[in-house]
C-alpha positions in Angstrom: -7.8 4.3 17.7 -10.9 6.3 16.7 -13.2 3.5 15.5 -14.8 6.3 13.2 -16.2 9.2 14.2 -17.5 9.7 17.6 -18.7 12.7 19.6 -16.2 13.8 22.2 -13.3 12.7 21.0 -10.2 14.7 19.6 -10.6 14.9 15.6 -8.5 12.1 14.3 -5.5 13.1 12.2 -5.1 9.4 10.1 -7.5 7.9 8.2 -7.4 4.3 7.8 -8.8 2.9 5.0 -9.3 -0.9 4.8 -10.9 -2.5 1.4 -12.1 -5.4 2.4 -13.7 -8.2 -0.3 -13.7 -12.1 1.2 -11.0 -11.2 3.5 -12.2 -12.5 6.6 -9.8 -14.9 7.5 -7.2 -11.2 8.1 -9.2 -8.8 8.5 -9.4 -9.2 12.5 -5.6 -9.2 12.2 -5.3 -5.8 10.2 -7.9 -4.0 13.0 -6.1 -5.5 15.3 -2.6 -3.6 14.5 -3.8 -0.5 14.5 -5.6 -0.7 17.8 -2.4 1.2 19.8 -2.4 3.7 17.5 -4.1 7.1 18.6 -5.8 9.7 16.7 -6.9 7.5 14.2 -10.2 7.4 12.1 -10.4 3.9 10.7 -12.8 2.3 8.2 -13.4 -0.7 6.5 -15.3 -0.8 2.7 -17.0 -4.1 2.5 -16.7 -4.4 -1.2 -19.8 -6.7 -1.8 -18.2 -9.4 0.0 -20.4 -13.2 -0.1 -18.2 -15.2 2.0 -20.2 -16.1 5.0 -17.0 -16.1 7.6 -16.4 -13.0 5.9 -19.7 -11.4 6.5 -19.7 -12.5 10.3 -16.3 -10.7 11.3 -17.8 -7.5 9.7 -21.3 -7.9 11.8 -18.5 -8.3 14.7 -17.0 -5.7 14.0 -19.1 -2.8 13.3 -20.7 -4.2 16.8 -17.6 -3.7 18.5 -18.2 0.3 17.1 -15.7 -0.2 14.1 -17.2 1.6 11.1 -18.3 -0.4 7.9 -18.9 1.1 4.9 -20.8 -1.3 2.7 -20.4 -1.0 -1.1 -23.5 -3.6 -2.2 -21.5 -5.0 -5.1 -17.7 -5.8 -6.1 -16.6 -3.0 -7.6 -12.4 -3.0 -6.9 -10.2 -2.0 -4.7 -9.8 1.3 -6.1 -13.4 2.2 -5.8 -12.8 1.0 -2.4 -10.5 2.7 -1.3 -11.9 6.2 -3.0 -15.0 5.0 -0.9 -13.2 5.1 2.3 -11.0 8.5 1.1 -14.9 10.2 0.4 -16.2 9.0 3.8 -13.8 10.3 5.9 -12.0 13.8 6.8 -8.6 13.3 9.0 -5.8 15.4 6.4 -3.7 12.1 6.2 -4.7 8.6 5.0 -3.4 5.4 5.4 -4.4 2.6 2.8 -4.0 -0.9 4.4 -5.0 -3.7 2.5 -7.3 -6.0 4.9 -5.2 -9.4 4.8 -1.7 -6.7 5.7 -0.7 -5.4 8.9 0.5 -2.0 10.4 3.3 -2.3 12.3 2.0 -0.5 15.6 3.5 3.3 16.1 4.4 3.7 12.6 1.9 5.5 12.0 2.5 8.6 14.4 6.1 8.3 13.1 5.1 9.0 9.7 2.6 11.8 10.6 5.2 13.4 12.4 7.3 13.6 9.7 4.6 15.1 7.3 4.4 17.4 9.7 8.4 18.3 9.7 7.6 18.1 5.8 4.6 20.2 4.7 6.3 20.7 1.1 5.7 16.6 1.1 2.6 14.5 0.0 3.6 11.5 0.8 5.4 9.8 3.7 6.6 5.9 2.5 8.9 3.7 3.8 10.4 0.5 3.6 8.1 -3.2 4.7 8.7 -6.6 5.7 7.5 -9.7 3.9 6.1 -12.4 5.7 3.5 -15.5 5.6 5.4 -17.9 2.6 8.4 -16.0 3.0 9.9 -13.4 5.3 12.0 -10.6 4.2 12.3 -7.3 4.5 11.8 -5.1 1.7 13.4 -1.8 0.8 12.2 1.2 -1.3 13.7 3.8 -3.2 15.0 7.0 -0.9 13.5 9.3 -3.5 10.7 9.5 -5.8 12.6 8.6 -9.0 10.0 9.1 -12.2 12.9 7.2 -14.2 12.2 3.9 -11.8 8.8 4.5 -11.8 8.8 4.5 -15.6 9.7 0.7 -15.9 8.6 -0.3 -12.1 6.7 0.2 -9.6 9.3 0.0 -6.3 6.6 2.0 -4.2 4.5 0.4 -1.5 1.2 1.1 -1.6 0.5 1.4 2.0 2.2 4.8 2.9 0.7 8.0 4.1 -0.9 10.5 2.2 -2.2 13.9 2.4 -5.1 13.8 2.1 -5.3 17.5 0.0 -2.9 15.7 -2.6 -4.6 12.5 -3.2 -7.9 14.3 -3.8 -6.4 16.7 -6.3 -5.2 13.8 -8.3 -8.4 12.0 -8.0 -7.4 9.2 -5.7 -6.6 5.7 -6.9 -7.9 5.3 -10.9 -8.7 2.2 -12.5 -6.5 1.8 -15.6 -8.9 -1.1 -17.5 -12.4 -1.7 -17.1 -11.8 -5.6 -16.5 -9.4 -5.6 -13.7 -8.3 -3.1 -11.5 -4.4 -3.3 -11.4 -1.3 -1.1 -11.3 -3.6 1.5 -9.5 -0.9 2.0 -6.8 1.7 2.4 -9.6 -0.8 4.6 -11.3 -1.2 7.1 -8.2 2.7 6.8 -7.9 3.3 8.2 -11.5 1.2 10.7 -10.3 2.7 11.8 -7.8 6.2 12.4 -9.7 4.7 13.7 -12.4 3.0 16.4 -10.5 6.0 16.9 -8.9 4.6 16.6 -5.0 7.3 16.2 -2.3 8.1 12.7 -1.0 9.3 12.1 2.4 11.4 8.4 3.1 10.8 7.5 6.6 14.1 6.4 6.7 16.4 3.0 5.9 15.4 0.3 7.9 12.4 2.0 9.3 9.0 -0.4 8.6 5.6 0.7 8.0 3.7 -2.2 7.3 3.9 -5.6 7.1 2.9 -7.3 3.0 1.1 -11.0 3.0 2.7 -13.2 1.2 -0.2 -15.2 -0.8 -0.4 -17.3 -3.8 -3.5 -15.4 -5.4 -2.8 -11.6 -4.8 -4.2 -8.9 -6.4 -0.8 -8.1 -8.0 -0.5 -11.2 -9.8 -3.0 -11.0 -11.2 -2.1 -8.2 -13.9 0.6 -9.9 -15.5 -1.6 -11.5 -18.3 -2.5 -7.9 -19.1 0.8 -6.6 -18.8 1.3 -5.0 -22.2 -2.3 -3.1 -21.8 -1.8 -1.7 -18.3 2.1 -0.7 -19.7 0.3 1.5 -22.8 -2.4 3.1 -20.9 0.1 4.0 -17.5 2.1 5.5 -20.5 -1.1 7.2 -22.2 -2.2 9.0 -18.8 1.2 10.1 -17.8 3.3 11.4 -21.3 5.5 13.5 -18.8 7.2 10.9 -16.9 7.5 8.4 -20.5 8.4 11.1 -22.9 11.1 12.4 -21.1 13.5 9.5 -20.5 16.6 11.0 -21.0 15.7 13.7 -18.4 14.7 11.3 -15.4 17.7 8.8 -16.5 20.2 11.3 -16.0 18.9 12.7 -12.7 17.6 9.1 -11.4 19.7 8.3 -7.8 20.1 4.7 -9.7 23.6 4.1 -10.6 24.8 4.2 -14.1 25.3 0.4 -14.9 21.2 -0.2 -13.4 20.6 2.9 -15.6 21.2 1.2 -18.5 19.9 -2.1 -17.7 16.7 -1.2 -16.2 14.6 -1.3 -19.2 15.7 -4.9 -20.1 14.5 -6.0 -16.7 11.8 -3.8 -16.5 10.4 -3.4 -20.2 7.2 -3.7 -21.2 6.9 -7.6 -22.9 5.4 -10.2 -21.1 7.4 -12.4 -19.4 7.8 -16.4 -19.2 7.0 -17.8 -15.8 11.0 -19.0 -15.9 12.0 -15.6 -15.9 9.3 -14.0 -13.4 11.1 -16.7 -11.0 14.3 -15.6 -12.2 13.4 -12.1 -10.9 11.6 -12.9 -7.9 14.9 -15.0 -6.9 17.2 -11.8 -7.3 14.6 -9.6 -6.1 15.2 -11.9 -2.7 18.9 -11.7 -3.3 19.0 -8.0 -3.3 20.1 -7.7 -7.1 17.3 -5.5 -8.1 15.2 -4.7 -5.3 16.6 -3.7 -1.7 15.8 -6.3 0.3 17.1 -8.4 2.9 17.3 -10.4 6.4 15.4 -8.9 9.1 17.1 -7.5 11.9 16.3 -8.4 15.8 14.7 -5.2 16.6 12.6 -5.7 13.4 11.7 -9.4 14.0 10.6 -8.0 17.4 8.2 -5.0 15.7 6.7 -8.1 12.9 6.1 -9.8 16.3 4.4 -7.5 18.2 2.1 -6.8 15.0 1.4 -10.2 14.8 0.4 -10.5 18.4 -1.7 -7.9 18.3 -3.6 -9.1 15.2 -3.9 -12.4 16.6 -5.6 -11.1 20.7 -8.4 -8.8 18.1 -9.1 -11.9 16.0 -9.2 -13.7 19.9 -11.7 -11.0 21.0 -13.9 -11.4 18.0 -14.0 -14.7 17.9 -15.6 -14.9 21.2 -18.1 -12.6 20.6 
């Protein structure tokens, strides 16, 4: 792993970018998984973080050569992350949220599929859930605008070309008071400008999603009815033709029909968000499931090597 860029060295071909605000209790962990990765480029964008543990294991880091990009003030994840997209050059890029992991050699997988792919934007794939719970957790097998119209299904760490994120502008803030639904946001964009999208394949993991109690993506459900109107104001071609996507949508016909009761637009009663997070872990509307050996092994072996970088820091 290119810790940035460094004279000498091949020219990465990955990005990483890692937002990082009061994360410093993961961050080490996230480095840490991508550390058997080669040719990547791999920054993280302190976003004004104050936490003082926080704040230490960037000083650590960017003196162990990683590159930090400082923002000065708080301002979201998707200014973040367009931060990190600015500041670097490799033609893919490879979000990771700082409290995730990579799971080590995905990555090249992924790139070498773009590179099978060059029709393709995007390379996605499925993830596994661990922390309060473990699963793993599938995704769609095509880019279905009908899906995408009532849920977001899409991960947002996946890897993108770079040429296609900056010609839809990266990751855009939907309301000025929280930034929310931005990966659901760049997904709609995606379909809607019709850009290739390559599935890495069933069973195949990218990256490994933190279960927490205060995540980011929780955090939008009080504003659910205002993010729902303006993702439909900024993208009229994927919500004004519904009877278009629904009849080519891979979804089967009975989920066809039923996918915009589950997935409408009203805000919902915590009794029924557990409701859906219960079937979600059932498999009923999301893909998900047990993990399988050789998938406990590759959570493992990105948990080990989070764990030997936070080590190394640590004693620094």
């Amino acid at each position: 792993m290119n810790d940035g860029s460094s004279p000498g060295r091949e020219p990465a071909t990955v990005a990483v970018v890692i937002p990082c605000w009061n994360d410093g209790d993961f961050l080490p962990e996230a480095i840490g998984s991508l550390r058997d990765d080669e040719g990547l480029e791999c920054v993280v964008v302190d976003d004004g973080s104050t936490d003082p543990k926080t704040v230490d294991v960037l000083r650590k880091l960017e003196a162990s050569g990683v590159r930090v990009i400082r923002q000065g003030a708080n301002l979201g994840v998707s200014a973040a992350r367009n931060r990190g997209l600015a500041e670097t050059s490799a033609p893919y890029v490879f979000p990771l949220d700082a409290d995730d992991l990579a799971i080590p050699g995905a990555i090249a997988k992924m790139r070498a599929r773009l590179d099978e792919h060059p029709e393709a934007a995007v390379c996605y794939g499925d993830s596994i859930d661990f922390g309060i719970h473990e699963l793993v957790r599938a995704v769609p097998a095509t880019l279905d605008p009908y899906r995408l119209r009532y849920a977001n299904e899409y991960p947002m760490t996946a890897l993108y070309r770079r040429s296609a994120l900056e010609q839809l502008g990266g990751w855009q803030r939907l309301l000025p008071e929280i930034d929310s639904r931005q990966d659901w946001n760049l997904w709609l964009s995606l379909a809607e400008s019709g850009a290739g999208a390559v599935y890495a394949g069933e069973g195949f993991l990218t990256h490994a999603y933190r279960t927490q109690a205060a995540r980011l993506s929780s955090r939008g459900r009080a504003h659910h009815r205002r993010l729902s109107d303006a993702l439909a104001a900024q993208h009229p071609g994927v919500f004004t033709q519904v009877r278009l996507h629904r009849r080519r949508s891979s979804l089967s016909r009975p989920r066809r029909i039923l996918y915009p009761f589950v997935y409408g637009r009203r805000r919902r009663s915590s009794l029924e968000l557990r409701a859906k997070v219960a079937l979600d872990r059932l498999g009923i509307w999301t893909l998900t499931g047990e993990m399988t050996e050789e998938q406990r092994r590759q959570l493992a072996r990105a948990l080990a090597a989070g764990a030997a970088e936070a080590r190394r820091l640590a004693s620094m």
